[in-house]
PyMOL Python script that loads the backbone (N, CA, C, O; Angstrom):
from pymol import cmd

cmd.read_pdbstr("""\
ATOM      1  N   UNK A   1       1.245 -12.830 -14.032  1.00  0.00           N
ATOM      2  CA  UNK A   1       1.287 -14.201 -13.587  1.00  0.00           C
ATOM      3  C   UNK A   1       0.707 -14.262 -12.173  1.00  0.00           C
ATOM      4  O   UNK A   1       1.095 -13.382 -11.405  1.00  0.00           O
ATOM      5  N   UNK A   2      -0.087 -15.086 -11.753  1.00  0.00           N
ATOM      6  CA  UNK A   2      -0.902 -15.522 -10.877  1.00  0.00           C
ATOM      7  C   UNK A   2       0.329 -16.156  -9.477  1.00  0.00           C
ATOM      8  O   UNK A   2      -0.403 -16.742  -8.680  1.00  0.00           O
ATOM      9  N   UNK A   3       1.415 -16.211  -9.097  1.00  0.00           N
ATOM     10  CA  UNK A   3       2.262 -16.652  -8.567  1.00  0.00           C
ATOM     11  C   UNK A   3       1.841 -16.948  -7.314  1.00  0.00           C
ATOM     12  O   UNK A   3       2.234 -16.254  -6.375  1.00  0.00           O
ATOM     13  N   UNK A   4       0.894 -18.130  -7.091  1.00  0.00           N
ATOM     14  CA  UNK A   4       0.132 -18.574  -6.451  1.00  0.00           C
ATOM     15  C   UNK A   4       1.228 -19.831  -5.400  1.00  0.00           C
ATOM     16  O   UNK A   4       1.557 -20.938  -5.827  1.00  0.00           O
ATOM     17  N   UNK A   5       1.661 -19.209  -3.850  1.00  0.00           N
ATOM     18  CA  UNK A   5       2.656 -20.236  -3.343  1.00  0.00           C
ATOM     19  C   UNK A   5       1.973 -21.231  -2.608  1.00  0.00           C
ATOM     20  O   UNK A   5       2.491 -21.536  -1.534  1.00  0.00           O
ATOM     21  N   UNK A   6       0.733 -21.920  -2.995  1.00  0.00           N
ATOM     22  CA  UNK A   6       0.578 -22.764  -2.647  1.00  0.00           C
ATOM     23  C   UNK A   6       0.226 -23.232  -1.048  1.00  0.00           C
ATOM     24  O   UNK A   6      -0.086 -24.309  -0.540  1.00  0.00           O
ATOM     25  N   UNK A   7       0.405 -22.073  -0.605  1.00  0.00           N
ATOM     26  CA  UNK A   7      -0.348 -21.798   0.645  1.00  0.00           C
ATOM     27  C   UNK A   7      -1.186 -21.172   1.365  1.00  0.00           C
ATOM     28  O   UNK A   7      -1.213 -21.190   2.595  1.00  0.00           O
ATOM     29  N   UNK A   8      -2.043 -20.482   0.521  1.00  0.00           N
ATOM     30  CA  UNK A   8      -2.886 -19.542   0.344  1.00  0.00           C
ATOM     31  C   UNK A   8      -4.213 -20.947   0.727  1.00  0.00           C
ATOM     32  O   UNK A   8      -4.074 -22.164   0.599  1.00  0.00           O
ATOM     33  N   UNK A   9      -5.207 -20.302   1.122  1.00  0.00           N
ATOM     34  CA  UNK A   9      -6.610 -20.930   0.879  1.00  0.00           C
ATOM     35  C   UNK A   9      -7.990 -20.027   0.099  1.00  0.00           C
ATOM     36  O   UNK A   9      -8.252 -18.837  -0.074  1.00  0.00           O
ATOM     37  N   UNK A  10      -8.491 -21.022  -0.151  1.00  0.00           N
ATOM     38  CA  UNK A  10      -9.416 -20.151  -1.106  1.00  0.00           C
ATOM     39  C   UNK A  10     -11.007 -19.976   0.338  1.00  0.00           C
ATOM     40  O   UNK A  10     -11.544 -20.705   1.172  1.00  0.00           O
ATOM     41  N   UNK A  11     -11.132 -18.613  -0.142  1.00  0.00           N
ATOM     42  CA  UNK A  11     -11.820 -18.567   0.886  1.00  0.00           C
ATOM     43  C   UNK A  11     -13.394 -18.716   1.354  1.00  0.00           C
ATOM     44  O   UNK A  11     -14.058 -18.392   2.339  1.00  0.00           O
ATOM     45  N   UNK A  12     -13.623 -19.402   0.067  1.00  0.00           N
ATOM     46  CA  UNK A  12     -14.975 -20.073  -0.239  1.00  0.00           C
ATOM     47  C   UNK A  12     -14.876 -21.441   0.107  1.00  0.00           C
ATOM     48  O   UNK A  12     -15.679 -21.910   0.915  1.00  0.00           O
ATOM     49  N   UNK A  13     -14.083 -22.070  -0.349  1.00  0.00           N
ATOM     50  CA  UNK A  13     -13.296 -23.506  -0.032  1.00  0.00           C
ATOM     51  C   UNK A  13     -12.809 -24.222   1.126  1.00  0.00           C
ATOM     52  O   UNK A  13     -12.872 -25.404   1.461  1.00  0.00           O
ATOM     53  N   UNK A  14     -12.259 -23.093   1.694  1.00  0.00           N
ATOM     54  CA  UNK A  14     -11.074 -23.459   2.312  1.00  0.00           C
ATOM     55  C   UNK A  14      -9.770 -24.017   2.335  1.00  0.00           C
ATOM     56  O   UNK A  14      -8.816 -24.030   3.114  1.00  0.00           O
ATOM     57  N   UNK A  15     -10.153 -24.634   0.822  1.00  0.00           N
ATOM     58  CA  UNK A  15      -9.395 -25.427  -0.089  1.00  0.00           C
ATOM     59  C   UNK A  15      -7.559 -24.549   0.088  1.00  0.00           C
ATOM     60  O   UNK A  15      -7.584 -23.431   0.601  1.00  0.00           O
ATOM     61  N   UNK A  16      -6.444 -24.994  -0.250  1.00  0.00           N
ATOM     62  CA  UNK A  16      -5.598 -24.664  -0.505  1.00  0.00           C
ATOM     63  C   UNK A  16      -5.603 -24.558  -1.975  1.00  0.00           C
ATOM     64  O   UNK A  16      -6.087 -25.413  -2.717  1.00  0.00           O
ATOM     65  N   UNK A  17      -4.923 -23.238  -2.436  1.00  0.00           N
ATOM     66  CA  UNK A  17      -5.205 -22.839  -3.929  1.00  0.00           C
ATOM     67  C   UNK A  17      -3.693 -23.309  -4.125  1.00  0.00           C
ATOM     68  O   UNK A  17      -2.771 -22.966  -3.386  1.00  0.00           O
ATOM     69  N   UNK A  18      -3.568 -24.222  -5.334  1.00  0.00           N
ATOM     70  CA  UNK A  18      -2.544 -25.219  -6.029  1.00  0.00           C
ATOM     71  C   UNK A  18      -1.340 -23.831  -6.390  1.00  0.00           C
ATOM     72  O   UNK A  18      -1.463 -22.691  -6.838  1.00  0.00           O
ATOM     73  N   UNK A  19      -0.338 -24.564  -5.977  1.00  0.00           N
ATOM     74  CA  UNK A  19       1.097 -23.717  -6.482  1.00  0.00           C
ATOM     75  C   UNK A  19       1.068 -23.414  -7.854  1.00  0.00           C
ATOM     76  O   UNK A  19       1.023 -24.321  -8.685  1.00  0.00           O
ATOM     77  N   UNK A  20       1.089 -22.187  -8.185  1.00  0.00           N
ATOM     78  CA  UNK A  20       1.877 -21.389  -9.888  1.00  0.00           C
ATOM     79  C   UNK A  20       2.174 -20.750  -9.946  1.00  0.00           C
ATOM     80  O   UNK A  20       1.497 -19.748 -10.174  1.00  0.00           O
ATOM     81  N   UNK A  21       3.875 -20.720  -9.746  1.00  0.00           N
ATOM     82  CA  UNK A  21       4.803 -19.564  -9.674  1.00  0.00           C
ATOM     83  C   UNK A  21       5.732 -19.594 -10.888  1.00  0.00           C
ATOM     84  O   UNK A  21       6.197 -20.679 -11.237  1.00  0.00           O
ATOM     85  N   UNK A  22       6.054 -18.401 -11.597  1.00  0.00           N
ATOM     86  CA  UNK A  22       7.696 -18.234 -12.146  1.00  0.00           C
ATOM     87  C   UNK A  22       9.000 -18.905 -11.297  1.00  0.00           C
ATOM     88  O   UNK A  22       9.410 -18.639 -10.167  1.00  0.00           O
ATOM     89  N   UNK A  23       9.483 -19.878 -12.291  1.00  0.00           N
ATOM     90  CA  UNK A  23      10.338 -20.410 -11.765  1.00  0.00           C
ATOM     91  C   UNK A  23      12.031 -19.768 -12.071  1.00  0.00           C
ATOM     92  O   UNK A  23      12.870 -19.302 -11.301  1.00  0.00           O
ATOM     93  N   UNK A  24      12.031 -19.973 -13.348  1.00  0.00           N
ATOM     94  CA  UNK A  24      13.090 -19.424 -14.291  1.00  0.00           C
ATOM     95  C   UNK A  24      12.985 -18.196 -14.809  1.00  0.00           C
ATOM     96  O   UNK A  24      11.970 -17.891 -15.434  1.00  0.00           O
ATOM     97  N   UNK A  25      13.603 -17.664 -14.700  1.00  0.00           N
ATOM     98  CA  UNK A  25      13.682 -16.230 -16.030  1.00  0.00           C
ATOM     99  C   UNK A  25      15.028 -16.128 -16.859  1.00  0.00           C
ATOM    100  O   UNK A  25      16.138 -16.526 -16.505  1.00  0.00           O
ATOM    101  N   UNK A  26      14.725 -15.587 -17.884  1.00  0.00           N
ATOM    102  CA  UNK A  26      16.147 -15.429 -18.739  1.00  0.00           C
ATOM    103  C   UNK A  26      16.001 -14.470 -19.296  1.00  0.00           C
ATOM    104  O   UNK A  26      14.822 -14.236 -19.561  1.00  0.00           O
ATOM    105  N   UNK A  27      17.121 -13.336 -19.808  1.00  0.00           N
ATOM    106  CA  UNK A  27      16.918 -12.515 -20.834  1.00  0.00           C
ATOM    107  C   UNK A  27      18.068 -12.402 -21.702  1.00  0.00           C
ATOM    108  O   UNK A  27      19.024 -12.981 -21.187  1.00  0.00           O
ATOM    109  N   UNK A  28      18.312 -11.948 -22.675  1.00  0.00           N
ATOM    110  CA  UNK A  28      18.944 -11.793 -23.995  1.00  0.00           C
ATOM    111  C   UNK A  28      18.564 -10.418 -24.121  1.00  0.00           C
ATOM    112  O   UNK A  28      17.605  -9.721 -23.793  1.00  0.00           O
ATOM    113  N   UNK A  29      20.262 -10.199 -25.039  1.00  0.00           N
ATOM    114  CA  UNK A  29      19.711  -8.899 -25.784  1.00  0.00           C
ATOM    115  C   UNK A  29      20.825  -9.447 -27.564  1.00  0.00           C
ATOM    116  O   UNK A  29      22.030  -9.651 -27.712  1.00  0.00           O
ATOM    117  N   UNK A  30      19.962  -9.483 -28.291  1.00  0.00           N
ATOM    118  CA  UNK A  30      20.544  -9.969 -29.820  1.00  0.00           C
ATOM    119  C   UNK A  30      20.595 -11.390 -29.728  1.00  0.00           C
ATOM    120  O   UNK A  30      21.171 -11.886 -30.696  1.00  0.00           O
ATOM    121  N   UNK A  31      20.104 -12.366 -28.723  1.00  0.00           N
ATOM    122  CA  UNK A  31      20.469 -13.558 -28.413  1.00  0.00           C
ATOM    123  C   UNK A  31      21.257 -13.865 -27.267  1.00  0.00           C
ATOM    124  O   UNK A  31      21.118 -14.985 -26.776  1.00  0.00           O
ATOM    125  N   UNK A  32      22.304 -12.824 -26.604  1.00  0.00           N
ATOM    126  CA  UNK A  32      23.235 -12.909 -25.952  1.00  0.00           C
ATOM    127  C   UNK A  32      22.522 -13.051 -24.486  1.00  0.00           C
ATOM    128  O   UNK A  32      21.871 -12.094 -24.067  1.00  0.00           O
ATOM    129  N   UNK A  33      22.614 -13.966 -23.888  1.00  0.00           N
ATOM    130  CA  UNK A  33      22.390 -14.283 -22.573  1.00  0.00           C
ATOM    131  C   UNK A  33      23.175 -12.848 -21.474  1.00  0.00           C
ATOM    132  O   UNK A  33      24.345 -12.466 -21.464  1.00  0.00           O
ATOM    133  N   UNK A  34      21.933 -12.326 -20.625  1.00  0.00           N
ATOM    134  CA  UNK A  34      22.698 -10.861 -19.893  1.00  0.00           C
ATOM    135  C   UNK A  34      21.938 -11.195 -18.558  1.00  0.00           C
ATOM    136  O   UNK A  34      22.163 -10.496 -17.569  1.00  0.00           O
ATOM    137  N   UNK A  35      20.900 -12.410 -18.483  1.00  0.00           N
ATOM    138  CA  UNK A  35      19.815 -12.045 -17.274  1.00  0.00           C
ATOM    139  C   UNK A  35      19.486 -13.714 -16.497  1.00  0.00           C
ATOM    140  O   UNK A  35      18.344 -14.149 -16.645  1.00  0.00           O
ATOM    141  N   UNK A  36      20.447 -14.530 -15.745  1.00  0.00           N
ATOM    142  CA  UNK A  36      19.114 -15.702 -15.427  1.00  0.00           C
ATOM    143  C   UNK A  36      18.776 -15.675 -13.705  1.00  0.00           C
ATOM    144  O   UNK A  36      19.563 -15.578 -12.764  1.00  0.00           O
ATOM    145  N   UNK A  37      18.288 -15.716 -13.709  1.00  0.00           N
ATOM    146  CA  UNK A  37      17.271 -15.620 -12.192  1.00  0.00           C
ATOM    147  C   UNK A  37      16.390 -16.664 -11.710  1.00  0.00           C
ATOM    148  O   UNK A  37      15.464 -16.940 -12.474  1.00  0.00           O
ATOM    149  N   UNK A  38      16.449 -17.213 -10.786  1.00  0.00           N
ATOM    150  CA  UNK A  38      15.801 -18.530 -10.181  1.00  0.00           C
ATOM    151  C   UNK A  38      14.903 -17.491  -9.726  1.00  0.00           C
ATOM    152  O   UNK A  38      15.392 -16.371  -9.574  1.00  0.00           O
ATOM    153  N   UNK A  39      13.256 -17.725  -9.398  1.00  0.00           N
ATOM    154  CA  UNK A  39      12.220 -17.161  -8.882  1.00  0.00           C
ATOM    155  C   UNK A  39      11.985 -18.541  -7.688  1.00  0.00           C
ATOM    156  O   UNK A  39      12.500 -19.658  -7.633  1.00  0.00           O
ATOM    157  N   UNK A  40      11.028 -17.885  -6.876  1.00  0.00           N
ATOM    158  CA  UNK A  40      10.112 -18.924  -6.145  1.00  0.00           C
ATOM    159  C   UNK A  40       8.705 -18.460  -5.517  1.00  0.00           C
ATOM    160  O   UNK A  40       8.225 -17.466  -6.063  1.00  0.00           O
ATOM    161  N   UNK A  41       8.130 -18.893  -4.693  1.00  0.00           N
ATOM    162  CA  UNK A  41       7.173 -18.735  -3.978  1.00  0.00           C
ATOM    163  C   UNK A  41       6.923 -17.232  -3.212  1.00  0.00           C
ATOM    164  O   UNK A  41       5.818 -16.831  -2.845  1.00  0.00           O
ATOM    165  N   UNK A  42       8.227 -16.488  -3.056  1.00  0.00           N
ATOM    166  CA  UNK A  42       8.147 -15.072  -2.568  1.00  0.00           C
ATOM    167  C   UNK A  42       8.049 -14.416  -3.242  1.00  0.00           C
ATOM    168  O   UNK A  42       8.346 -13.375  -2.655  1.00  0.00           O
ATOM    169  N   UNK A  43       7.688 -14.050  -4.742  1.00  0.00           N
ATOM    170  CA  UNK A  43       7.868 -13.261  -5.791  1.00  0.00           C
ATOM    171  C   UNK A  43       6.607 -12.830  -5.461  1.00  0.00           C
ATOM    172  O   UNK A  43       5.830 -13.558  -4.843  1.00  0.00           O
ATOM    173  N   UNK A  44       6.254 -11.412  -5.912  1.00  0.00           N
ATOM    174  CA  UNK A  44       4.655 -11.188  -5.569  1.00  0.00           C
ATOM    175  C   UNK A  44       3.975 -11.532  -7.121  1.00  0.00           C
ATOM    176  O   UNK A  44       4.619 -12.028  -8.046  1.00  0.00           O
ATOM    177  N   UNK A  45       2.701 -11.197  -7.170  1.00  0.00           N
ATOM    178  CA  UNK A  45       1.657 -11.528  -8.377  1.00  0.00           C
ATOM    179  C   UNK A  45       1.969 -10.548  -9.667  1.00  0.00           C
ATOM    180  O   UNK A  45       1.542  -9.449  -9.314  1.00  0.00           O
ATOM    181  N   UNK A  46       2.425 -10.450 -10.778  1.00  0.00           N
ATOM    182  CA  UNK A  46       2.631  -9.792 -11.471  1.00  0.00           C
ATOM    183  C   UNK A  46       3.886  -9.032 -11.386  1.00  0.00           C
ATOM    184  O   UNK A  46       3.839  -7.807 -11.496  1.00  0.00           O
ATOM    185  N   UNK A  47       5.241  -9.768 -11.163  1.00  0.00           N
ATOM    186  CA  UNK A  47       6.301  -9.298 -10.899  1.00  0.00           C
ATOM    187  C   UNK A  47       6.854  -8.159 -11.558  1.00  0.00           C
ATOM    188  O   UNK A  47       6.507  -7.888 -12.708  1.00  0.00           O
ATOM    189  N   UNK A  48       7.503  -7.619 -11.069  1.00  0.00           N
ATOM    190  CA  UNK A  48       8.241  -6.445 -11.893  1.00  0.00           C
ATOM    191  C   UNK A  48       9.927  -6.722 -11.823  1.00  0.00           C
ATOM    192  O   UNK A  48      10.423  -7.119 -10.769  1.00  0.00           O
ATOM    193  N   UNK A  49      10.658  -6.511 -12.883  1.00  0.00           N
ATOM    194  CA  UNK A  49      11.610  -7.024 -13.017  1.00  0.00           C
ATOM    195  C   UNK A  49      12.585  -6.145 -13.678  1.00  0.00           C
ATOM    196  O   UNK A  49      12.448  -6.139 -14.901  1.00  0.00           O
ATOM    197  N   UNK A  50      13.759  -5.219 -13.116  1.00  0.00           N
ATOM    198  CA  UNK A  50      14.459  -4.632 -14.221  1.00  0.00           C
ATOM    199  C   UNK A  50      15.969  -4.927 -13.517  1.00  0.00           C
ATOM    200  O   UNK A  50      16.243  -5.403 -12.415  1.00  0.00           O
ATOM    201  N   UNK A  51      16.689  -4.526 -14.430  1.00  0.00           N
ATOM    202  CA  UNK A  51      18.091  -4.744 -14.365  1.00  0.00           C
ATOM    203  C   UNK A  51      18.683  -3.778 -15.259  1.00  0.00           C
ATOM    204  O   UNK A  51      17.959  -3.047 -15.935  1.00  0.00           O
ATOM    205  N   UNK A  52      20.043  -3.711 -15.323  1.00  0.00           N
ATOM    206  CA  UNK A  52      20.957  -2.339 -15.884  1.00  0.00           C
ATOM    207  C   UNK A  52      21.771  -3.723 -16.737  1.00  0.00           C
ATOM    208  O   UNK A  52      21.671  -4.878 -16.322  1.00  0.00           O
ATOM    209  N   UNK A  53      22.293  -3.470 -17.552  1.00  0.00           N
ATOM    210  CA  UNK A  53      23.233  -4.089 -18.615  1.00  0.00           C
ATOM    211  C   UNK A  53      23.861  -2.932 -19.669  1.00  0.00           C
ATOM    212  O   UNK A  53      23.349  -2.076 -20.390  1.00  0.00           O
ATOM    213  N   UNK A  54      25.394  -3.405 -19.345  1.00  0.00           N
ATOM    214  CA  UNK A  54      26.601  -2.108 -20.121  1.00  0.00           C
ATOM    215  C   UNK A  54      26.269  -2.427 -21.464  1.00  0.00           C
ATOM    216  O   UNK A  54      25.734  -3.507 -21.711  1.00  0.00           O
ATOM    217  N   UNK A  55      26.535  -1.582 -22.385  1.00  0.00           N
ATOM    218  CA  UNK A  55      26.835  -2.007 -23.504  1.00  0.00           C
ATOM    219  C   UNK A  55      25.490  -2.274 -24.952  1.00  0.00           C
ATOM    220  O   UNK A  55      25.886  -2.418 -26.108  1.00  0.00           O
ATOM    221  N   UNK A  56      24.157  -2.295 -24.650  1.00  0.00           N
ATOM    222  CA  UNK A  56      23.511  -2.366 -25.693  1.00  0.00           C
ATOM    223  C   UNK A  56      23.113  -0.646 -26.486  1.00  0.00           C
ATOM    224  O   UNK A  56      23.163   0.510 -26.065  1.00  0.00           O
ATOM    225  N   UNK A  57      22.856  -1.070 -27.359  1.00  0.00           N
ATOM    226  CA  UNK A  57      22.397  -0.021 -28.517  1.00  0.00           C
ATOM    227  C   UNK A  57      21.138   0.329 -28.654  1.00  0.00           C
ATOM    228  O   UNK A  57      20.269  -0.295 -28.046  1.00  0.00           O
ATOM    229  N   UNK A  58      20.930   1.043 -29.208  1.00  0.00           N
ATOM    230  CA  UNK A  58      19.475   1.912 -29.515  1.00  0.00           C
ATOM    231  C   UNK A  58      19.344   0.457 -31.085  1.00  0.00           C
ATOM    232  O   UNK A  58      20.080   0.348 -32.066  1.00  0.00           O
ATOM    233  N   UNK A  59      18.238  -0.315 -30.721  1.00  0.00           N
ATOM    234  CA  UNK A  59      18.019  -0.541 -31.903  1.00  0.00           C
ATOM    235  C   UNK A  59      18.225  -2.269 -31.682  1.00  0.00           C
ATOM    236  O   UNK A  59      17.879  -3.106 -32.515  1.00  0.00           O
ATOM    237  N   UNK A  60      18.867  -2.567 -30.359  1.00  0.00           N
ATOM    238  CA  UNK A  60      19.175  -4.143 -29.905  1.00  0.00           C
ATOM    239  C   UNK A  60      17.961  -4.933 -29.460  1.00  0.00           C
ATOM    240  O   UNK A  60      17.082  -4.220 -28.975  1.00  0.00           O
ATOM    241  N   UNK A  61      17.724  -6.091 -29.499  1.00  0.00           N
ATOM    242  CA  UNK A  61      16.294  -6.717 -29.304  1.00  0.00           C
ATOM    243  C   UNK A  61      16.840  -7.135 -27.730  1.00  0.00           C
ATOM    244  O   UNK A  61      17.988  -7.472 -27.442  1.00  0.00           O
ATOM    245  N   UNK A  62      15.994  -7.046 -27.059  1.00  0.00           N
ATOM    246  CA  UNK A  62      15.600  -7.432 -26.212  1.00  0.00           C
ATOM    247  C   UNK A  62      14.624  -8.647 -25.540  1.00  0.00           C
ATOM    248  O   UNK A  62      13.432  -8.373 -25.403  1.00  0.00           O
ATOM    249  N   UNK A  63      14.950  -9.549 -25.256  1.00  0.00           N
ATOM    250  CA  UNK A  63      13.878 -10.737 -24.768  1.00  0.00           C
ATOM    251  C   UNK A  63      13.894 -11.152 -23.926  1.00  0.00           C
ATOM    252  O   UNK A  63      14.988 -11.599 -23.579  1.00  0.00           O
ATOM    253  N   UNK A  64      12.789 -11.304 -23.035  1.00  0.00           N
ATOM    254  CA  UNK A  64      12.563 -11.940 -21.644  1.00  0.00           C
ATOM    255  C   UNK A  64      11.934 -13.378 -21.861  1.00  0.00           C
ATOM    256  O   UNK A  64      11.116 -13.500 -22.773  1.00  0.00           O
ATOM    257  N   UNK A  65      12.251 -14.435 -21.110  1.00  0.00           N
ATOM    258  CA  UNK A  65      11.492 -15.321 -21.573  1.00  0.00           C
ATOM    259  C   UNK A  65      11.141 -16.293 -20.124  1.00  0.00           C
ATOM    260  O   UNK A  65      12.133 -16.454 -19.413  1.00  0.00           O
ATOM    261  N   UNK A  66      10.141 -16.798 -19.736  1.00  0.00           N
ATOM    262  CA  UNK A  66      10.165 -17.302 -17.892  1.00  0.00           C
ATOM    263  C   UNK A  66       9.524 -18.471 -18.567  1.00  0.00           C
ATOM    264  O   UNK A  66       9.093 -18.547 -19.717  1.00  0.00           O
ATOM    265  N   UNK A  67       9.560 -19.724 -17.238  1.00  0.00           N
ATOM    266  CA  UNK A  67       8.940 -20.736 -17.255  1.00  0.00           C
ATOM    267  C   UNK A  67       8.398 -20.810 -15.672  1.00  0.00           C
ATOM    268  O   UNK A  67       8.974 -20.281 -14.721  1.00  0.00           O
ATOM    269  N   UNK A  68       7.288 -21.506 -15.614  1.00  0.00           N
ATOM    270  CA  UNK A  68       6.888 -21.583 -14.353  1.00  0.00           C
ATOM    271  C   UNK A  68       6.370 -23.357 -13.776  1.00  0.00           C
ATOM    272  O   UNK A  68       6.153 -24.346 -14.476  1.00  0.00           O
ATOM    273  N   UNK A  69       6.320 -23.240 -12.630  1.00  0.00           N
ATOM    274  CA  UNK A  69       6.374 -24.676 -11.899  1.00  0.00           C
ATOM    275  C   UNK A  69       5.448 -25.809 -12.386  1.00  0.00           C
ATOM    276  O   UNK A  69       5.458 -26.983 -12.013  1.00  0.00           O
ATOM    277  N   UNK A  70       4.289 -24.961 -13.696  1.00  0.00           N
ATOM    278  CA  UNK A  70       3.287 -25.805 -14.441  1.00  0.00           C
ATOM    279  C   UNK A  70       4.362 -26.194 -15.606  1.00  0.00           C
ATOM    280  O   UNK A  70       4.137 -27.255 -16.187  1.00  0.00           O
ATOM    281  N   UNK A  71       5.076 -25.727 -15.856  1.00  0.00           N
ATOM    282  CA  UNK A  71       5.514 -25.943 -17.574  1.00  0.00           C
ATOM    283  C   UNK A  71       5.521 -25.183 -18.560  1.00  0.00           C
ATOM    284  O   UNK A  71       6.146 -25.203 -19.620  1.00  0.00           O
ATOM    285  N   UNK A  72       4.306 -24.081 -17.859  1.00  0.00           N
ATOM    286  CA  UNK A  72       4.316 -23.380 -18.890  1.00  0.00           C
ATOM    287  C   UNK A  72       4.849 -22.085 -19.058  1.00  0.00           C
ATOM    288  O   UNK A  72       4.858 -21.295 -18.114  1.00  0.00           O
ATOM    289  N   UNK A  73       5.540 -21.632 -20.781  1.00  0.00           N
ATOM    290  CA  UNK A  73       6.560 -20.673 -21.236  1.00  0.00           C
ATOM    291  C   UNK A  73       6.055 -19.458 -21.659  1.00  0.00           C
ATOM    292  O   UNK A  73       5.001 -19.540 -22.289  1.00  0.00           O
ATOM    293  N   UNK A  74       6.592 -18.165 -21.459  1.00  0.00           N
ATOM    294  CA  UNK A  74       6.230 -17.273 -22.110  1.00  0.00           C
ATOM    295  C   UNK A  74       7.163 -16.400 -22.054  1.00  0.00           C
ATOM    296  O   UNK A  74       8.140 -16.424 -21.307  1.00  0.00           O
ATOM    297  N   UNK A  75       6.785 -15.311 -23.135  1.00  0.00           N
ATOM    298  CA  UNK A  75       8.300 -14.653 -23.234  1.00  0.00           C
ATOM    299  C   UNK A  75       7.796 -12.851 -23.902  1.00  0.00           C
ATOM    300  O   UNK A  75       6.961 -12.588 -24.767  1.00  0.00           O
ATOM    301  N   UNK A  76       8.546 -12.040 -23.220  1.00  0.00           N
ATOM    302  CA  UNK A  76       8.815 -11.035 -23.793  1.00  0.00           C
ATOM    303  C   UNK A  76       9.533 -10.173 -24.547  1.00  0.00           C
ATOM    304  O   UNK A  76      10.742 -10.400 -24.598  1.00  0.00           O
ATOM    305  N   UNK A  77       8.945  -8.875 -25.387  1.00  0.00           N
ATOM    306  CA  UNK A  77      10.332  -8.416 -26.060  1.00  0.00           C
ATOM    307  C   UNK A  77       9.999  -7.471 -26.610  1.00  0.00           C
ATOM    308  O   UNK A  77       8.896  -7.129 -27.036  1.00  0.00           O
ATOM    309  N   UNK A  78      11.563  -6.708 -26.633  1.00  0.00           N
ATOM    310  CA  UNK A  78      11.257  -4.996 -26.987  1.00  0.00           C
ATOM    311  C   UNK A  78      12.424  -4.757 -27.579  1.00  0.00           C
ATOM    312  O   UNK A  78      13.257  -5.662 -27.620  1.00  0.00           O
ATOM    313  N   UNK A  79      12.691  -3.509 -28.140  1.00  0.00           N
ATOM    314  CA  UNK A  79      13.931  -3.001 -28.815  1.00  0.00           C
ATOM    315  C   UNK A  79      14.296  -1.566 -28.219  1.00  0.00           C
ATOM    316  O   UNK A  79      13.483  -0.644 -28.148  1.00  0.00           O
ATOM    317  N   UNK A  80      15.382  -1.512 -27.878  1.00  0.00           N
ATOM    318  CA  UNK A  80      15.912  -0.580 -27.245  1.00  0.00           C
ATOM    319  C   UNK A  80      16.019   0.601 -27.906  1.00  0.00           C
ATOM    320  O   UNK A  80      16.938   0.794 -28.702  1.00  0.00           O
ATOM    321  N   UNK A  81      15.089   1.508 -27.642  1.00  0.00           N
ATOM    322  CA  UNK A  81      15.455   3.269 -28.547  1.00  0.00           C
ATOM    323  C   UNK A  81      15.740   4.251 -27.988  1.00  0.00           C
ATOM    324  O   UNK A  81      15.947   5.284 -28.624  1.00  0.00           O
TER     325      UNK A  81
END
""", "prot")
cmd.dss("prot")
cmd.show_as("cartoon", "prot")
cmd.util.cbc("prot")
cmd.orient("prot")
């Protein structure tokens, strides 16, 4: 993700390059809500994101899913082995 805070200038332009950051994040594991996180403007470009959670199995789904300050959704996912 391009997590662009909107205060940057473009340097051909000079232009200020338009805000698009991760806003939301959520994660699940089987459905079960384990992860939500407000993002903003300090996040760097291509975030990296981990966390520890007790209790899942070899074999539990895993899903990440973010929204960002455009609207737009996307989501990840893996299974734990």
């Amino acid at each position: 993700h391009p997590m662009e805070t909107g205060l940057r200038k473009d340097a051909k332009t000079g232009q200020l390059v338009p805000a698009h950051f991760i806003q939301d994040v959520t994660a699940t594991i089987n459905g079960a809500a384990v992860l939500s996180a407000d993002f903003g403007t300090g996040i760097s470009k291509n975030p990296y994101l981990g966390f520890k959670v007790k209790g899942p199995k070899k074999g539990d789904k895993v899903v990440v899913n973010w929204v960002d300050n455009k609207g737009d959704k996307n989501s990840a996912e893996a299974t734990i082995g």
